[in-house]
C-alpha positions, 0 to 999 in steps of 0.5 A: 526448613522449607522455602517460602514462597517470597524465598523461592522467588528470591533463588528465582530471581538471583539465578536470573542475574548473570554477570561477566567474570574473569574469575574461574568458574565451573559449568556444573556449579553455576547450575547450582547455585542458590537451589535448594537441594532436599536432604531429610524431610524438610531440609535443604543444602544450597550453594551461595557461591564457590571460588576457584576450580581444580585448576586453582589447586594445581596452580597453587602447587605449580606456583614456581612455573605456573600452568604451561603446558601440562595436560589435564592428565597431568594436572589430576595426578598432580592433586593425587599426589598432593592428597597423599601427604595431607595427612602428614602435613597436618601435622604442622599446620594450625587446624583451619576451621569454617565460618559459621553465620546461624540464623538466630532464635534471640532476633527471630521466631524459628518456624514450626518445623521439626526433624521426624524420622521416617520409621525406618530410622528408629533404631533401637540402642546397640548393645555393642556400642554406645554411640550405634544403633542397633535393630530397627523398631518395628510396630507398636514400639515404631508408633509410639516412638514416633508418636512421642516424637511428634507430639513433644515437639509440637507441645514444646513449640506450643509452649515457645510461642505462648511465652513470647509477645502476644495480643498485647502482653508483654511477653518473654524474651526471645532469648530466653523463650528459645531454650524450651525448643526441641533439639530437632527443630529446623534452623538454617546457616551461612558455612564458609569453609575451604576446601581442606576443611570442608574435606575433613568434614566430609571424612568424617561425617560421609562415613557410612558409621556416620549418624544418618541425619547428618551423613545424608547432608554430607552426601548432598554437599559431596555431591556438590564438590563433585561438581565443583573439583572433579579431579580433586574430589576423585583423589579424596574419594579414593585416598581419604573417603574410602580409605581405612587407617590401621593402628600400628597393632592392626597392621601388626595383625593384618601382617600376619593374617598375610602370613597365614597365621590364625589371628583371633581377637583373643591373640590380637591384642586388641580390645573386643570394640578394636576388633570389631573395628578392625573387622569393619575395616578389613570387610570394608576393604573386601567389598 
């Protein structure tokens, strides 16, 4: 949603407080904080605040000894290596999840703003795969896709504000007049989330075969933790967000592929949607 100005003037003044603190903070995060930063065509993604530095995550793990004498060399291969067995470990230990705080359509009217593609993410259904996208719509088709878009999200809103109170009529209640919004009106929340989590989301969801409406938000937050904890974001960059995980037939596969035997998807074992998975990863690889 974008800023109103009574909002804009609420991040001005909050970033003109300062305050004393023996907490750890971090130069490029203070810069940050409460700005909006644009993602899609009215979106935005702030940070409201933040705890703790990649010293914290060292410190945590050094917690027998404590910080000493350790370089910071030392400090960014320590949180390498505990990137590594993360995988495992989740294995015994119960999913962490986030706090979410949504700003709610049954106390408030959610403002006039809709989620439009640009044209050159309308894609047409992949033929390969169900959750894909295929070629990019293109003319006519283009225009009138977009045209569709636009014109049933403003009915839809059009319809929203007339059932609920107005000039004097009773009006239908805001819970209940929410449900005829579009699922790409714009709504805002508070996320709280640590920082394991925060790097599951981002796995998943700053993948390039990530849907582009919610991977462009994840870049935005990626960037942000960059700032935050550069040591341990380039360990996750590099054991996790450009990483790729094999199936034990993959392996088997890429095993003897090494070997220089021929392995088609027909002598692979693999399904034609696993193939094409395997060859993403191992194109992903090369590039």
């Amino acid at each position: 949603m974008s800023l109103t100005p009574d909002q804009q003037a609420d991040i001005e003044a909050a970033r003109e407080i300062r305050q004393q603190t023996l907490r750890p903070t971090v130069e490029a995060m203070e810069a940050r904080l409460f700005s909006a930063h644009p993602v899609l065509d009215h979106g935005f993604v702030r940070v409201i605040d933040y705890m703790g530095d990649d010293a914290a995550i060292v410190q945590a793990a050094r917690v027998s000894y404590g910080a000493g004498t350790k370089k910071a060399r030392d400090d960014s291969g320590l949180i390498r290596y505990l990137m590594l067995p993360a995988f495992v470990a989740r294995q015994g230990i119960r999913h962490r999840t986030s706090i979410v705080n949504v700003y709610s359509a049954r106390y408030s009217i959610l403002d006039r703003e809709f989620y439009i593609p640009a044209p050159e993410q309308l894609a047409a259904q992949s033929t390969q795969n169900n959750q894909g996208r295929g070629a990019v719509l293109e003319g006519e088709e283009a225009a009138r896709v977009l045209e569709m878009l636009k014109g049933d999200a403003t009915r839809a809103y059009d319809h929203y504000e007339a059932m609920l109170s107005q000039e004097g009529q009773q009006g239908l209640a805001r819970e209940l007049a929410r449900m005829n919004l579009p699922a790409n009106i714009y709504t805002q929340w508070y996320w709280k989330v640590d920082l394991h989590n925060l790097f599951h989301f981002l796995r998943l969801r700053a993948d390039p075969h990530a849907q582009y409406a919610i991977r462009v938000y994840a870049e935005a937050i990626c960037e942000m933790v960059k700032d935050w904890v550069p040591a341990a974001y380039a360990a996750f960059e590099d054991y996790r967000l450009g990483a790729v995980q094999f199936s034990a037939t993959g392996m088997d596969c890429l095993r003897r592929m090494l070997a220089g035997e021929a392995v088609t998807q027909e002598n692979s074992g693999m399904s034609a949607g696993e193939w094409r998975e395997f060859q993403a990863a191992l194109a992903a690889k090369a590039g």
